[in-house]
N, C-alpha and C positions, 0 to 999 in steps of 0.2 A: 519565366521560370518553368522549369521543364516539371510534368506532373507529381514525376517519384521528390523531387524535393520538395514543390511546393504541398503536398499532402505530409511531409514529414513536420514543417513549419507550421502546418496548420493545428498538425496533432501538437507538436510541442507547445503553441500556444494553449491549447484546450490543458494541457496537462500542469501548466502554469495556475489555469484559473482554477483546477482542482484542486491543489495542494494550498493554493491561499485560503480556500477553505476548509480544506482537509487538517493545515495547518495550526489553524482555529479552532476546528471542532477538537481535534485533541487535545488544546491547552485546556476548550474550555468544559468538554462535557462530564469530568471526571468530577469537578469544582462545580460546575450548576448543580449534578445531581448531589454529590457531598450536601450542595446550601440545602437542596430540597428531602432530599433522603431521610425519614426516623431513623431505620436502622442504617449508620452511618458505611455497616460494611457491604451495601446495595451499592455506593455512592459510585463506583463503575458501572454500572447497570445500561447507562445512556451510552456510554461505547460499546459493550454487549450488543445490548439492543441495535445500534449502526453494525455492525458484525454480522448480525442474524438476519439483516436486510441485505446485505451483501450476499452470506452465503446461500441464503433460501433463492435470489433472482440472477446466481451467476450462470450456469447453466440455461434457464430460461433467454436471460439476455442473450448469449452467444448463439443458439438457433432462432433466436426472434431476430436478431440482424445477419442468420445467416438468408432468411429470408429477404426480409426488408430491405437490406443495406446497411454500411455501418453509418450513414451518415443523420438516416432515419433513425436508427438505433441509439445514436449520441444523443439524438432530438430528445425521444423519450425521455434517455435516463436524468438528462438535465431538468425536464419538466418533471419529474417525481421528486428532483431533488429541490426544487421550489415547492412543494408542496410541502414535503417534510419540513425544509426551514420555518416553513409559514405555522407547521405546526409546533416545530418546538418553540417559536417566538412565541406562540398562544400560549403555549405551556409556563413558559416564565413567568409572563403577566399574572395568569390565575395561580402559581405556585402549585403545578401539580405535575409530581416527582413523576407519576407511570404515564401523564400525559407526554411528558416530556422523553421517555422511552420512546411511546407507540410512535416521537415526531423523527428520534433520530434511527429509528426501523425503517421508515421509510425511504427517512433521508441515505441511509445504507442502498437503497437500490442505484440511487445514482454513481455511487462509489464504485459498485458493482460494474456496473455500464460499463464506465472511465475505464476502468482497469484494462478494455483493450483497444485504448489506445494504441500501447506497446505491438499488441498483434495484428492491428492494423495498418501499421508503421512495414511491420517486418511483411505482413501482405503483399504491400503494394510498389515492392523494389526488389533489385535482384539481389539473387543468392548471394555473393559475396560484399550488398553493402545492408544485409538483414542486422546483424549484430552493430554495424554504425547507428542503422536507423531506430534503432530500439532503444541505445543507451541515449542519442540528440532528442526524443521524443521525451525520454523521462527527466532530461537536462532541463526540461522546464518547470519542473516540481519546483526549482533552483530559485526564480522566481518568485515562489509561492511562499517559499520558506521565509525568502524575505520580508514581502508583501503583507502575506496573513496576520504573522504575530505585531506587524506593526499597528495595522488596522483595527486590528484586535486590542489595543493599548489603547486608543483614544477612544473608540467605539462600548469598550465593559461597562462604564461607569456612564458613559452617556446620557443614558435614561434614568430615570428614578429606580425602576427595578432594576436591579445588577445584573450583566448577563447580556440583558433583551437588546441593547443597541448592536451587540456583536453579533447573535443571531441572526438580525435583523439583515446588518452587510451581506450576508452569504446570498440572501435574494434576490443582492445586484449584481453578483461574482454573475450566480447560473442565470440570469437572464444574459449579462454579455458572452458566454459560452453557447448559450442556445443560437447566438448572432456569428460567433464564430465558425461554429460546427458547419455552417451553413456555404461556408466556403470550400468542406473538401470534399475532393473527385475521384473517388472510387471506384470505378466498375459496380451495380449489384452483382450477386454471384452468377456467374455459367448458369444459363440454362441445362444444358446438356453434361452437370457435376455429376448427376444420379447416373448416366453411364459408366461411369470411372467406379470400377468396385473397390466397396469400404467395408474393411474389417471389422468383426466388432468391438466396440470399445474395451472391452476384458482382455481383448488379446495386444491391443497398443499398450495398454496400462499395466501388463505384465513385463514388458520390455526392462532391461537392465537400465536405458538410459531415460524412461519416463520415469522410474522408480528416482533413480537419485536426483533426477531432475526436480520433481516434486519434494523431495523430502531435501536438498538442498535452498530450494525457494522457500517451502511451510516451514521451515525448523529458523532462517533464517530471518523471517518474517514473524513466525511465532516470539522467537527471544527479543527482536526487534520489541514487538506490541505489549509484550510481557514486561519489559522494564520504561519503555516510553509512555504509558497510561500511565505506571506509579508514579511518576516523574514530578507532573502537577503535585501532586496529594505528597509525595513524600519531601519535597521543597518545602511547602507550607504549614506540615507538621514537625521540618526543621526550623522556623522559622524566618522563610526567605518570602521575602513579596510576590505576588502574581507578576508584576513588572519581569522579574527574575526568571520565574518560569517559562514567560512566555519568550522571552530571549533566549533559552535554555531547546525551548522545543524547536524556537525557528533558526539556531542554528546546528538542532539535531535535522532539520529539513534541508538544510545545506549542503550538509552531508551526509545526506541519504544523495541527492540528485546530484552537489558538484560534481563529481568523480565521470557523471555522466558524458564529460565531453573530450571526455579520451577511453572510456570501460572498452567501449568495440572495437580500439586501437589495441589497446592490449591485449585481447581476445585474440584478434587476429592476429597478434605479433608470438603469443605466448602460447596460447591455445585456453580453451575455455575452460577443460580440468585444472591447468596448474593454477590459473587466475581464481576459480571457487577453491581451490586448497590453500592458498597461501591468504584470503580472507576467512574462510573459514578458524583460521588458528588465529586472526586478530581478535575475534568474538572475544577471545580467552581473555585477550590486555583489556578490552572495556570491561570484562568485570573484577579483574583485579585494581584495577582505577575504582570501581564502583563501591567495591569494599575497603577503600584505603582511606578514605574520609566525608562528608555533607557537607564541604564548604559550595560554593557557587560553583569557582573553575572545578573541584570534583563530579559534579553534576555537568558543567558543561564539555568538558573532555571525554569522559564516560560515554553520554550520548551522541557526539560530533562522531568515534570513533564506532558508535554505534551505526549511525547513518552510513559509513561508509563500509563498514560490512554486510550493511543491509545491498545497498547497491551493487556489490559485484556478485553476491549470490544471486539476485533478484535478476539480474540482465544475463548472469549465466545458466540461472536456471529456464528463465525464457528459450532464451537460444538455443540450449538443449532441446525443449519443449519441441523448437519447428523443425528437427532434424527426423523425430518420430513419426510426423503425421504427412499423409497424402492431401491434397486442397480438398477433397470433400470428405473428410475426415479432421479437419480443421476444427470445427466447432466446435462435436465434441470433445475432443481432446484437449481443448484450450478453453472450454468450461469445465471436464471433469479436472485439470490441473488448478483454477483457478476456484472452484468450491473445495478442495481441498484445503487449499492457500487459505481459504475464508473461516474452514471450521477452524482451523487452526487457531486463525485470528479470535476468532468466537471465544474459543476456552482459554485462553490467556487473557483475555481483556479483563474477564468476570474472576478468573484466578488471581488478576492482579488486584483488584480490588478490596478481594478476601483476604488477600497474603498479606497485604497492606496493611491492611486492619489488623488483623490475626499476629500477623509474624512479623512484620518493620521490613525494610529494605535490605538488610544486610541478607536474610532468608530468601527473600525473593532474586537475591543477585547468586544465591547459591545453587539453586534451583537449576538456573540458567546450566550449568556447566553441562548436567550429560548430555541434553540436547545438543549444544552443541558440540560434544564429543561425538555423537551419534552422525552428524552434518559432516564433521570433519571424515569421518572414518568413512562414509559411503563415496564419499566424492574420490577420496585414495583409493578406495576399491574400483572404482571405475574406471581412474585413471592408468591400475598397474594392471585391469584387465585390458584396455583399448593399446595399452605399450607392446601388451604381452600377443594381441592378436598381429600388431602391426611386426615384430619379429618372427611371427612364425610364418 
């Protein structure tokens, strides 16, 4: 197998084995903190906290493997993310809600890491198969989706404390990922990258197409996190079983990643503005599905529909991302895009928790709407500015 694919399979497996647990922790950290939580409107707190570890190590990460390598760099983030599982497993057993925080903080660095896979993919192939290799890399989340919430059903109830056996799994995911990573072939970076002059990061991040790039990915990702966290909590204050939710979430993971193995087809066929405009306006049907009833298929349509808006802004906003930056200007532009991505992440997860509480479901699906008015409308501006250069 010639190198540009076999690094693409290797990442896509790595991205398989994060989402089986990525898929997990969503169902389950919303629910462990709820059991552990006094105050019940904390009980998102432990996604938060995975969020906060994410965006506090995204930038770190991407100049720690612009150093090291990215292959060094996967090593780490999967050894931190054994540490953190080991910690929130500890946390379960002794029943302690900020323990179980400080484990999924941690456990967020690893998430962080992963996250570029995607840009490792688009790295290490040429210019014309970068948007294939981004969407076949995240096509393994697909996988996961499946994987996790299964794992996650036999594994909850396991132990005598609720919770601890699922946790527990996530320790065997990232050790066989630390075994994987282990096979892909990267180049480290150029010696000779510091001769190639690099702009400063203010002036990439002022650009027309980093700007919407970014605010197509975060807003997209945001409403994404902002209604998939309530998801668990507002099932089971409908009265629907865990069984229910965690089907609900792994096949909102299905459709966050199916879509992945034609998104760069379309891209390439359609072009990458029309492809974020014409999802960005699906956002709008998944919340009018979200607001039309709380039976199960409400919740599962809702989110499947969700997952797949999430994916084509998320691969298109990527791809945007690698059109802005020179190679040694890669890092930081692909950490300052992806701590963006994170805060984001951050103030929805802890929002949705509150709003939960606070407001019910039907508020929190309301919410959603200017943002993604806001998604839709910068992506059309971009797209009637780039028509309007290409005419003139």
């Amino acid at each position: 197998m010639e190198p540009a694919k076999k690094n693409v399979a290797v990442l896509a497996a790595c991205q398989a084995l994060l989402f089986t647990n990525n898929s997990t922790a969503i169902a389950l950290n919303g629910l462990a903190g709820y059991a552990l939580a006094t105050n019940k409107a904390l009980a998102t707190l432990p996604v938060t906290a995975w969020v906060v570890g994410g965006a506090l190590s995204t930038l770190p990460a991407s100049l720690l493997m612009k150093r090291i390598g990215r292959r060094a760099g996967f090593t780490v983030g999967a050894l931190m993310g054994i540490i953190g599982a080991a910690i929130c497993s500890f946390a379960l057993y002794a029943g302690d809600f900020w323990l179980l925080c400080s484990g999924t903080l941690v456990f967020g660095v690893h998430n962080a890491v992963a996250q570029y896979y995607r840009f490792a993919a688009a790295d290490a192939v040429s210019v014309d198969f970068k948007a294939k290799a981004i969407s076949l890399v995240l096509a393994g989340g697909l996988i996961g989706g499946l994987v996790g919430p299964e794992v996650s059903k036999h594994t909850v109830d396991l132990l005598a404390t609720r919770y601890l056996g699922a946790y527990l799994s996530l320790i065997g995911f990232l050790v066989l990922a630390v075994g994987v990573v282990q096979l892909l072939d990267i180049p480290s970076p150029a010696g000779d990258d510091h001769k190639i002059p690099a702009r400063p990061l203010r002036e990439i991040m002022t650009q027309p197409v980093f700007i919407v790039a970014v605010l197509g990915a975060s807003i997209g990702y945001g409403v994404m996190n902002l209604l998939m966290t309530a998801t668990p909590l507002a099932m089971g204050l409908c009265g629907h079983p865990y069984s229910a939710a965690a089907t609900v979430i792994g096949w909102h993971v299905v459709g966050m990643f199916g879509p992945s193995f034609f998104t760069g087809s379309l891209i390439r066929r359609f072009g990458v503005m029309q492809v974020m405009t014409t999802v960005a306006l699906l956002l709008y049907v998944v919340v009018a599905i979200a607001l039309s009833g709380i039976s199960v298929p409400h919740f599962w349509f809702a989110l499947v529909l969700l997952g797949i808006g999430w994916n084509f802004l998320y691969i298109g906003g990527t791809t945007l991302i690698t059109e802005v930056c020179s190679a040694p200007e890669r890092a930081k532009t692909q950490g300052a895009n992806d701590s963006i991505i994170f805060l984001t992440m951050m103030v929805t997860s802890f929002g949705s928790g509150v709003l939960i509480d606070a407001k019910g479901w039907q508020v929190l699906n309301w919410l959603a709407v200017p943002f993604i008015t806001v998604a839709a409308a910068a992506v059309l501006w971009l797209y009637f500015r780039r028509r309007g250069a290409v005419a003139a």
